[in-house]
C-alpha positions as CSV (number, residue, x, y, z in Angstrom):
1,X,132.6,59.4,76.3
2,X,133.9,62.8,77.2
3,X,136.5,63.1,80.2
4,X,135.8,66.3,80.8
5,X,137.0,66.3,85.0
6,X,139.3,63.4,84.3
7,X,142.0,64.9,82.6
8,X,141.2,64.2,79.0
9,X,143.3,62.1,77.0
10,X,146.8,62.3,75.5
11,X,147.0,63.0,71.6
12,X,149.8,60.8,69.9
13,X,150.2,61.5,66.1
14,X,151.0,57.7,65.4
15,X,147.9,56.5,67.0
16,X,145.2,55.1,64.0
17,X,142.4,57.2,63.9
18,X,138.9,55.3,65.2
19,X,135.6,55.8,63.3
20,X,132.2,55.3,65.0
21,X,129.4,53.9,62.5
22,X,125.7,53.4,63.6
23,X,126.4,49.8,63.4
24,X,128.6,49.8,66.2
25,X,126.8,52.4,68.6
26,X,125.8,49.3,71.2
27,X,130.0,49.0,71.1
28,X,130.2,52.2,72.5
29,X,127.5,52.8,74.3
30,X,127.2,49.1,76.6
31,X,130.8,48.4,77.5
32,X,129.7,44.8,78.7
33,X,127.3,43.2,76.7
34,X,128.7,45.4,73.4
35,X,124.9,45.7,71.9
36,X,122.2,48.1,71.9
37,X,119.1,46.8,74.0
38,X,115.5,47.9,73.1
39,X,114.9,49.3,76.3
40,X,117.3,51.8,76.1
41,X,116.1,52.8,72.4
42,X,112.6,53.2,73.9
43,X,113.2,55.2,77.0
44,X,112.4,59.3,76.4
45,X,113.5,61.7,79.0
């Protein structure tokens, strides 16, 4: 998610870094039901 017109957010050295894997795009992506559903993989714009 980018906050571009939000104000960003605030960069604090002793914060742990967060790394995204491919296994855990539905995390990211579908704040509710945390998954990714096929629909959304077979939708082309």
């Amino acid at each position: 998610r980018l906050e571009t017109y939000a104000g960003g957010y605030e960069y604090f050295p002793d914060v742990p870094l967060r790394e995204w894997t491919a296994d855990k795009a539905g995390e990211g992506i579908f704040y509710y039901t945390k998954e990714l559903n096929e629909r959304f993989l077979n939708v082309l714009t």
